[in-house]
ZAVO-845211 format. One record per residue (C-alpha): residue number from 1; residue in one letter; x, y, z. Coordinates in steps of 0.001 Angstrom, whole numbers, plus 500000, padded with zeros to 6 digits. Example, Ala and Ser with C-alpha at 12.3 -4.5 7.8 and 13.67 -1.06 7.14 Angstrom:
BEGIN
[node 1 'A' [512300 495500 507800]]
[node 2 'S' [513670 498940 507140]]
END
This chain:
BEGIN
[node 1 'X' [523675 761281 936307]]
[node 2 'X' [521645 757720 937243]]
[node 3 'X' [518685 758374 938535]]
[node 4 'X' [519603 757648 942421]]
[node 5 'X' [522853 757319 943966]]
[node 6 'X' [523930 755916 946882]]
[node 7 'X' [526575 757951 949197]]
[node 8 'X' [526986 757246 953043]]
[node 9 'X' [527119 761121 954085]]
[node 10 'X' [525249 764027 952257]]
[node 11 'X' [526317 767240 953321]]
[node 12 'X' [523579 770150 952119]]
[node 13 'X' [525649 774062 952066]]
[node 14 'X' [529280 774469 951474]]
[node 15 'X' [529080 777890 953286]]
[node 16 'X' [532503 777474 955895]]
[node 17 'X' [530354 774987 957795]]
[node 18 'X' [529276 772849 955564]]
[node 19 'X' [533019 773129 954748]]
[node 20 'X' [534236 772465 958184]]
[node 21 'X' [531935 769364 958190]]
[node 22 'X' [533543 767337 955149]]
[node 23 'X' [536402 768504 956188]]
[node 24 'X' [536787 766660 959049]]
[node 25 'X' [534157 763868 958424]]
[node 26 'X' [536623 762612 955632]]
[node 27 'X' [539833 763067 957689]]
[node 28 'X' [538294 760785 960095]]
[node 29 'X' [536532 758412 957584]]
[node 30 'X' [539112 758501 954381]]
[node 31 'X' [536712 755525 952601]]
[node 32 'X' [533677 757195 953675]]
[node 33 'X' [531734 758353 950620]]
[node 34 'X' [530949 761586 951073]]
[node 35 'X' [528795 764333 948893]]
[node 36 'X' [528294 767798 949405]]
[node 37 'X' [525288 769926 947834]]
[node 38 'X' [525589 773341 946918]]
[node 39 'X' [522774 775191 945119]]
[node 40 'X' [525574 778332 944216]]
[node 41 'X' [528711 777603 941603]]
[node 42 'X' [530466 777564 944167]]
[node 43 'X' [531374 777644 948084]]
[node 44 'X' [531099 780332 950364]]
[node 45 'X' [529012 782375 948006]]
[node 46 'X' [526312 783762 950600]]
[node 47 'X' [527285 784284 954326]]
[node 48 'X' [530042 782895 954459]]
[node 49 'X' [531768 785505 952140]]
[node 50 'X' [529560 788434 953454]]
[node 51 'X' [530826 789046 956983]]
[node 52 'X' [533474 790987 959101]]
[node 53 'X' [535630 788064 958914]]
[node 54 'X' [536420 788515 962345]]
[node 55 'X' [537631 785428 964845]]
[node 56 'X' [535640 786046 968083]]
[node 57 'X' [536755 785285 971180]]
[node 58 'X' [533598 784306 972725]]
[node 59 'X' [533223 787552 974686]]
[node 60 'X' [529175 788397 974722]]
[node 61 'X' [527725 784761 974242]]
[node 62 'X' [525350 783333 977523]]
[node 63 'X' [527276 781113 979676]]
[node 64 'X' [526816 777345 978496]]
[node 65 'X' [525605 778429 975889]]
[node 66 'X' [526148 776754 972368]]
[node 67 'X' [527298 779448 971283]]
[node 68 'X' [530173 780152 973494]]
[node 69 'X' [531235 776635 973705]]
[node 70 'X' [531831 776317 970040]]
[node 71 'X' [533252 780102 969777]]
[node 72 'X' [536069 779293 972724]]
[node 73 'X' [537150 775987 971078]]
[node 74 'X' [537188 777315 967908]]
[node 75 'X' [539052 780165 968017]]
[node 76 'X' [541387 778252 968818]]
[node 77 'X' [541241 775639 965947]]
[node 78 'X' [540890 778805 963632]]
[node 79 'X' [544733 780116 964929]]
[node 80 'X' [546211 776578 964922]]
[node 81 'X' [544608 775602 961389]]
[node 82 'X' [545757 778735 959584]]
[node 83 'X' [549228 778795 960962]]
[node 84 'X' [549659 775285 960299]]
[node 85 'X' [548559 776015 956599]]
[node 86 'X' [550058 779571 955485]]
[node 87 'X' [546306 780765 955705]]
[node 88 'X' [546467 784210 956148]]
[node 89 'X' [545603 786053 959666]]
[node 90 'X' [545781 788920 962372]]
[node 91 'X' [545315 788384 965716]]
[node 92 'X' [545037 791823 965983]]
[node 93 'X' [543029 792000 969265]]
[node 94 'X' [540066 794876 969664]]
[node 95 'X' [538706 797252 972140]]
[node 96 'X' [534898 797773 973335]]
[node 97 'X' [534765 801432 973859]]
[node 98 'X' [532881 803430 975761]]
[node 99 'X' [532344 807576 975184]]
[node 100 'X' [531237 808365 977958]]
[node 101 'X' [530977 807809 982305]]
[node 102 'X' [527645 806608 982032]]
[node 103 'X' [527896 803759 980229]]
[node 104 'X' [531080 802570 982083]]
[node 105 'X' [528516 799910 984144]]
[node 106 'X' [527751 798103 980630]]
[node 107 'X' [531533 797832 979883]]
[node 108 'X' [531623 795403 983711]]
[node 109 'X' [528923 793357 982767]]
[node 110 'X' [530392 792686 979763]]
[node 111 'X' [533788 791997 981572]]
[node 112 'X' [531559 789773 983774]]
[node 113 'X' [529718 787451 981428]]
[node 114 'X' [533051 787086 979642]]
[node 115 'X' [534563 786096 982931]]
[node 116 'X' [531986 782860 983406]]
[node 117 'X' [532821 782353 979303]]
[node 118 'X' [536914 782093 980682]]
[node 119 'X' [537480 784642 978409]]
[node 120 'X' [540782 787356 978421]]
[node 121 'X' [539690 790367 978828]]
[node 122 'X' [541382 793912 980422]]
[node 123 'X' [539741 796899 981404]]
[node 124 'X' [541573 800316 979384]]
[node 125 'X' [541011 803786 981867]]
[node 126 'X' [540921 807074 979690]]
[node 127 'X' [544718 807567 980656]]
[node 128 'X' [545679 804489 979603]]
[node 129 'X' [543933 804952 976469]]
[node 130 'X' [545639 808104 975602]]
[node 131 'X' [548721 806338 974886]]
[node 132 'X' [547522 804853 971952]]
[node 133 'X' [547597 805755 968680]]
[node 134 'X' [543610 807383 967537]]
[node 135 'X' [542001 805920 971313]]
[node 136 'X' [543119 809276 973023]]
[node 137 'X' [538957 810456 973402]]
[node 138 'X' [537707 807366 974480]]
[node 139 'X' [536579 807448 978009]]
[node 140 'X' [537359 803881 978701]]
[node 141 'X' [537543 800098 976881]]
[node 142 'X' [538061 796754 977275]]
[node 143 'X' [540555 794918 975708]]
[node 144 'X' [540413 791299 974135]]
[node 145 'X' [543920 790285 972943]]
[node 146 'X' [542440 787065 971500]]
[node 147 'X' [539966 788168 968744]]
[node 148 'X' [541539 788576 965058]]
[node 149 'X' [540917 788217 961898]]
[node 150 'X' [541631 786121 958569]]
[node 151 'X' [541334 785528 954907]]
[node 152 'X' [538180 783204 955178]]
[node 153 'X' [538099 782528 951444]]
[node 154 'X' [541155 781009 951784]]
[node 155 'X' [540196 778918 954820]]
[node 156 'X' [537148 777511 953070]]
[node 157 'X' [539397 777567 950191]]
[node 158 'X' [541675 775105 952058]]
[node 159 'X' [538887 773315 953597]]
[node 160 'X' [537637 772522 950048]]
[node 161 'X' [540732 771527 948350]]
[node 162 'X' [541760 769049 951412]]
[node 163 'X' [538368 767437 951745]]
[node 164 'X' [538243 766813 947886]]
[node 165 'X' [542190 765092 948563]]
[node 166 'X' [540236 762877 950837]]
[node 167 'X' [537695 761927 948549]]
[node 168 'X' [534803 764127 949098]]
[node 169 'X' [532489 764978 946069]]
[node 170 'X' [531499 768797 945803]]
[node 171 'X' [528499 769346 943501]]
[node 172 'X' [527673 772711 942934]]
[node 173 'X' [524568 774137 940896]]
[node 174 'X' [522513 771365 942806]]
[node 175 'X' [519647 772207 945242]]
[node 176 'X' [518253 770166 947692]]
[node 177 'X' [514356 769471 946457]]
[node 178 'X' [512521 767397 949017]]
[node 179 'X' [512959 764540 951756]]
[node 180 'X' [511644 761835 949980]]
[node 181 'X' [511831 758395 952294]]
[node 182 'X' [513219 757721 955696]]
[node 183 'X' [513210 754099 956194]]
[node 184 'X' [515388 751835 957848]]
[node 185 'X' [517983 751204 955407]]
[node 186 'X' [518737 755042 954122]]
[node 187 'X' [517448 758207 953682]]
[node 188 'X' [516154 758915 950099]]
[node 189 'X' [516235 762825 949050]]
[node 190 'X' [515535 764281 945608]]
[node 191 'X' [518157 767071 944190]]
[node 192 'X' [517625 769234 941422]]
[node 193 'X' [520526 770443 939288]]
[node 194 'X' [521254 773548 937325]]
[node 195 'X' [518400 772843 934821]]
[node 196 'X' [516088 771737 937534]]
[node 197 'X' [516101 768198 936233]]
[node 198 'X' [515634 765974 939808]]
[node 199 'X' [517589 763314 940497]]
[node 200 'X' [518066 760851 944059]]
[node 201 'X' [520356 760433 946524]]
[node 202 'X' [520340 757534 948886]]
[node 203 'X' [522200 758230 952594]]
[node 204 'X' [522596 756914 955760]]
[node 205 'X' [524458 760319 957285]]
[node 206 'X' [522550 763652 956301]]
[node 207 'X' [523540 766414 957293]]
[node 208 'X' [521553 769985 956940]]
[node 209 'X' [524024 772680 956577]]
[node 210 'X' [521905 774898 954445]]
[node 211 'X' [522132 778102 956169]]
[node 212 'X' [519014 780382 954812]]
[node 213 'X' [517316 777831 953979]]
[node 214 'X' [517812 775569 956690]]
[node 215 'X' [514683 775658 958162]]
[node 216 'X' [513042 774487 955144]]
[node 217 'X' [515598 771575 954838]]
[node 218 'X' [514939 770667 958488]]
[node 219 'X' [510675 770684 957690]]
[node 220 'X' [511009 768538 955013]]
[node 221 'X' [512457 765992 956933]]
[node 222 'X' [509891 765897 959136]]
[node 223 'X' [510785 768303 961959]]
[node 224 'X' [507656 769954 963149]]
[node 225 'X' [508950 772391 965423]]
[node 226 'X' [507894 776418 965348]]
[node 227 'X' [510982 777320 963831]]
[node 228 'X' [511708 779905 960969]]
[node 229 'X' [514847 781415 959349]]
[node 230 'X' [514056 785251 958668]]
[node 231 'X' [517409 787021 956912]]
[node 232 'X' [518725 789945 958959]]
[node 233 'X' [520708 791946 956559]]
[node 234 'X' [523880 793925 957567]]
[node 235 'X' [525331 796547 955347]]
[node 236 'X' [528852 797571 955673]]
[node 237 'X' [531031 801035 954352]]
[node 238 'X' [534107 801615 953426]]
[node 239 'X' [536512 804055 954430]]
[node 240 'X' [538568 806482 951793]]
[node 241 'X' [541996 805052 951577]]
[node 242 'X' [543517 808056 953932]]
[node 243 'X' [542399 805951 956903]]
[node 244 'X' [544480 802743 955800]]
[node 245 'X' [545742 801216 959023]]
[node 246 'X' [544478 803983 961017]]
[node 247 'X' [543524 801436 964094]]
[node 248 'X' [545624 798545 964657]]
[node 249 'X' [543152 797089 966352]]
[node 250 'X' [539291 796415 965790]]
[node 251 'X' [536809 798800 967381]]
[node 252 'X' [533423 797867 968810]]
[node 253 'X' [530824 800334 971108]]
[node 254 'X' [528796 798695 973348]]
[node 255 'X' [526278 796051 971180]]
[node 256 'X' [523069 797648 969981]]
[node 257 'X' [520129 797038 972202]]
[node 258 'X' [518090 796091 969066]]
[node 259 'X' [520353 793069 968644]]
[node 260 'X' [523842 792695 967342]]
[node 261 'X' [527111 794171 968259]]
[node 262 'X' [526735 797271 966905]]
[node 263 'X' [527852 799081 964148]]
[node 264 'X' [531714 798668 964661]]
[node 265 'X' [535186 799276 962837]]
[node 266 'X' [536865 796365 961604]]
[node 267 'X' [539622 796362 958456]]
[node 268 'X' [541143 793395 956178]]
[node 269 'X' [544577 792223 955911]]
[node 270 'X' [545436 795025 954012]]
[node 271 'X' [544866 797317 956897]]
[node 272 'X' [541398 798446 954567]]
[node 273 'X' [538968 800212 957268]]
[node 274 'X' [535427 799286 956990]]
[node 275 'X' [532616 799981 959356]]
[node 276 'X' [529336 798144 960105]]
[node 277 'X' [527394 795964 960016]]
[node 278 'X' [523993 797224 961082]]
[node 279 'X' [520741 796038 961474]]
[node 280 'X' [518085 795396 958073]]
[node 281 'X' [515104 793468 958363]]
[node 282 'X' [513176 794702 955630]]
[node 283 'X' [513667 791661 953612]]
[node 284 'X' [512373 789266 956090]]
[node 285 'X' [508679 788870 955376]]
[node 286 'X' [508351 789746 952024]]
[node 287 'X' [511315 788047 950473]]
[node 288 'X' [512228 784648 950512]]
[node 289 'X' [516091 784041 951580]]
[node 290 'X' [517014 783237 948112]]
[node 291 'X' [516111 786291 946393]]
[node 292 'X' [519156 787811 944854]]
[node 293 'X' [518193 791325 946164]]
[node 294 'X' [518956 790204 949690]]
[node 295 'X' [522594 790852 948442]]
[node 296 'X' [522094 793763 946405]]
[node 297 'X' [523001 797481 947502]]
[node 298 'X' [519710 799444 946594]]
[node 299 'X' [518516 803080 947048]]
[node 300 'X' [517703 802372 950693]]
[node 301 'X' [521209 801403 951670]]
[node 302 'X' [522571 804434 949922]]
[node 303 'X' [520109 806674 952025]]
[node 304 'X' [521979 805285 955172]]
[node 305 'X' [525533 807121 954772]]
[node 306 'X' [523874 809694 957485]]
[node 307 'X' [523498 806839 959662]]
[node 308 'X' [526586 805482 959176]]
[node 309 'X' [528204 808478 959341]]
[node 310 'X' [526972 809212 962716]]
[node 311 'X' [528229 805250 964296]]
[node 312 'X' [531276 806248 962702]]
[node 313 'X' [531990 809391 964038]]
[node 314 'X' [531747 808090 967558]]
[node 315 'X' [534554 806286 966477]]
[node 316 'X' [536950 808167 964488]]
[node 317 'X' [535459 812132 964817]]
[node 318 'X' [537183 813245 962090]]
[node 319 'X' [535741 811387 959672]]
[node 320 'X' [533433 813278 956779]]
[node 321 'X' [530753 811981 954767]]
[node 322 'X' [533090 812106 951655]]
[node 323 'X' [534899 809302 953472]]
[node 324 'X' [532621 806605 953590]]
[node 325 'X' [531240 804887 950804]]
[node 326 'X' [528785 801418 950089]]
[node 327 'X' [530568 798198 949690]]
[node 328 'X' [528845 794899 950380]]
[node 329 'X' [525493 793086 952046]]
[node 330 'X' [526034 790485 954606]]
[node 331 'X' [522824 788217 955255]]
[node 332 'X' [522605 786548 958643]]
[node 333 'X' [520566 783592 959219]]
[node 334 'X' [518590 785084 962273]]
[node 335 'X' [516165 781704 963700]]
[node 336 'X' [512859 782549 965393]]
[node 337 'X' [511369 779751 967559]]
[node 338 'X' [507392 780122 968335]]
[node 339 'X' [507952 783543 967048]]
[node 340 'X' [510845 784731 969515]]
[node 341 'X' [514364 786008 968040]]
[node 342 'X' [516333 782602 969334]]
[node 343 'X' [519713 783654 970264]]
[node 344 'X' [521828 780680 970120]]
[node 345 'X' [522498 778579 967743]]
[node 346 'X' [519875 775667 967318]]
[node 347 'X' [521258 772447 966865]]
[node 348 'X' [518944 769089 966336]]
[node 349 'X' [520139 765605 966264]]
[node 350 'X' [518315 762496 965127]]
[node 351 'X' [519407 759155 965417]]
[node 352 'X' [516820 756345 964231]]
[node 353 'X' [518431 752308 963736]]
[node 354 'X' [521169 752956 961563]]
[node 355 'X' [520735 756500 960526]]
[node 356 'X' [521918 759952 961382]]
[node 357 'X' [520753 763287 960681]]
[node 358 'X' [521782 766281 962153]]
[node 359 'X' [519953 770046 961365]]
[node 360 'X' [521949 773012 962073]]
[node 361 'X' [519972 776286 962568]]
[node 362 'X' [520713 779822 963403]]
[node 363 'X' [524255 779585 962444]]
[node 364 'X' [524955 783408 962216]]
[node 365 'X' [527621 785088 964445]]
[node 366 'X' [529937 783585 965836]]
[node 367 'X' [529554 781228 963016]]
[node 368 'X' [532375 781302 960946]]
[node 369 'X' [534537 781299 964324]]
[node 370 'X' [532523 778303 965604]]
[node 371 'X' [532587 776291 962190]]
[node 372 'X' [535491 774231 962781]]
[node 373 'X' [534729 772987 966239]]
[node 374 'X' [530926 772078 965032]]
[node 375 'X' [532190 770264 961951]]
[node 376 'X' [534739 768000 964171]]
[node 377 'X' [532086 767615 966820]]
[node 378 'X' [529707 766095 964138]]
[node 379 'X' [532529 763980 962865]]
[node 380 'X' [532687 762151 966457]]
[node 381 'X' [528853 761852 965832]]
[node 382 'X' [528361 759793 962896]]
[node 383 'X' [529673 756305 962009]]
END
């Protein structure tokens, strides 16, 4: 490569966002050159790929939120995209149950924030429940007919394939180094690829999709703020084959107090139970978001099958602990501001003469439902 390059829009992560971004940046800009970064071989290798791969309807995010803006419209965009394109989906719909009387207050006030969100939702009595298949002991639920799910590698697969028709550059096995110069004329950044070797990249559009490392894209630009990325790892079991397409539907309790939505039961395309994802942090201070262990199942994740065993049983009672088993480590992007857990996603814009950068933090859940809207939003952005 020469040492510097000029491109008009450098996109940093080709997680779905990142994705989503080009995507629509070169649909609106077809002689716009555009160049994504990606530090991984390929796209979609780290959160992206490590989730529940569910399409949320927007059910537990804080009214006006970012959050459940981008969630609402792009659920929607999700559905339309992927029947459009033969991607693969279910909109299967899920319940949030409840075991119990007591906890039948929680169950309204999550009917109620969904409400001010204009989100579907129907409240399930124990009666009603026993009509359907495996819900028979649940005390009550609500339902949300829009949520699904979908083959997300294929949707970033598609995502990829038509921004490269439209003239987007992917390079993979190059990491973004340092902010170099932000003049007047275009921002100068220094990459390093697979052997480390920098090289530079003149832009007038950059745009900070890193994900993980996010934070430390956003500092080197010059943002000053008391932000941090810490990764929140979620683990996730399988269950034995004899429980294929045992729900039809997803299943969620009530979200954990410590954070999250608790450790629920989702499945794959295949009709494939799995059930999690919970809550790790014991990566977040002592690792850095890159580490390759992040991802790895180790001897503490084997030690939780009790644990699991336990969410799950709330869930399906019969269930034993020969039939769950380890399968994967999601990694979500959790972004502290002055130290708090932020709960929204964070999003900053700066515009300065005739350059644009954008810095998109704390994309974790709903993010992969979210990712299309963001990435047309941005496109309307930039010129």
């Amino acid at each position: 490569m020469n040492s510097e390059i000029y491109v008009d829009t450098v996109v940093i992560g080709s997680g779905i966002l990142g994705l989503s971004i080009a995507y629509y940046i070169s649909k609106k800009f077809p002689n716009m050159t555009i160049a994504v970064l990606e530090k991984n071989p390929t796209f979609g290798v780290e959160t992206s790929s490590r989730n529940s791969e569910v399409i949320h309807a927007g059910i537990y995010y804080k009214k006006d939120s970012l959050k459940a803006k981008y969630c609402k419209l792009g659920r929607e965009m999700i559905y339309d995209i992927c029947k459009k394109n033969s991607i693969p989906f279910n909109k299967c719909g899920k319940f949030i149950i409840i075991n119990n009387d007591e906890q039948y207050s929680k169950l309204i006030q999550i009917k109620e924030n969904a409400f001010y969100n204009e989100v579907n939702l129907k409240y399930l009595d124990k009666r009603e429940l026993s009509k359907i298949e495996n819900l028979s002991h649940f005390t009550g639920a609500l339902w949300s007919p829009d949520t699904g799910i979908l083959d997300s590698h294929s949707l970033m697969k598609y995502l990829e394939q038509s921004a490269i028709e439209n003239n987007v550059h992917f390079v993979y096995k190059s990491s973004f180094h340092k902010m170099i110069d932000m003049n007047r004329d275009a921002y100068l950044i220094e990459i390093l690829d697979e052997n480390y070797k920098p090289y530079h990249i003149k832009c007038r559009n950059f745009i900070n999709s890193a994900g993980l490392n996010s934070d430390k894209v956003a500092k080197s630009c010059g943002i000053k703020d008391n932000f941090k990325i810490k990764p929140c790892r979620g683990r996730y079991f399988s269950l034995s084959y004899k429980y294929k397409n045992y729900f039809k539907n997803l299943i969620y309790p009530l979200p954990d107090p410590m954070g999250g939505l608790g450790t629920h039961i989702t499945f794959d395309l295949n009709g494939k139970l799995k059930l999690g994802p919970d809550i790790d942090w014991s990566f977040s201070e002592t690792h850095e978001a890159t580490d390759i262990d992040l991802y790895k199942i180790n001897q503490n994740d084997l030690l939780c099958q009790d644990k699991f065993l336990e969410s799950g049983k709330k869930l399906i009672p019969s269930l034993k602990t020969e039939d769950i088993y380890p399968d994967y480590v999601g990694v979500r992007p959790k972004l502290f501001v002055d130290n708090n857990l932020y709960e929204d996603f964070l999003i900053k814009e700066i515009t300065n003469d005739n350059l644009f950068s954008i810095h998109l933090l704390g994309i974790e859940s709903p993010g992969l439902t979210s990712a299309l809207a963001i990435g047309n939003e941005i496109s309307l952005k930039i010129n």
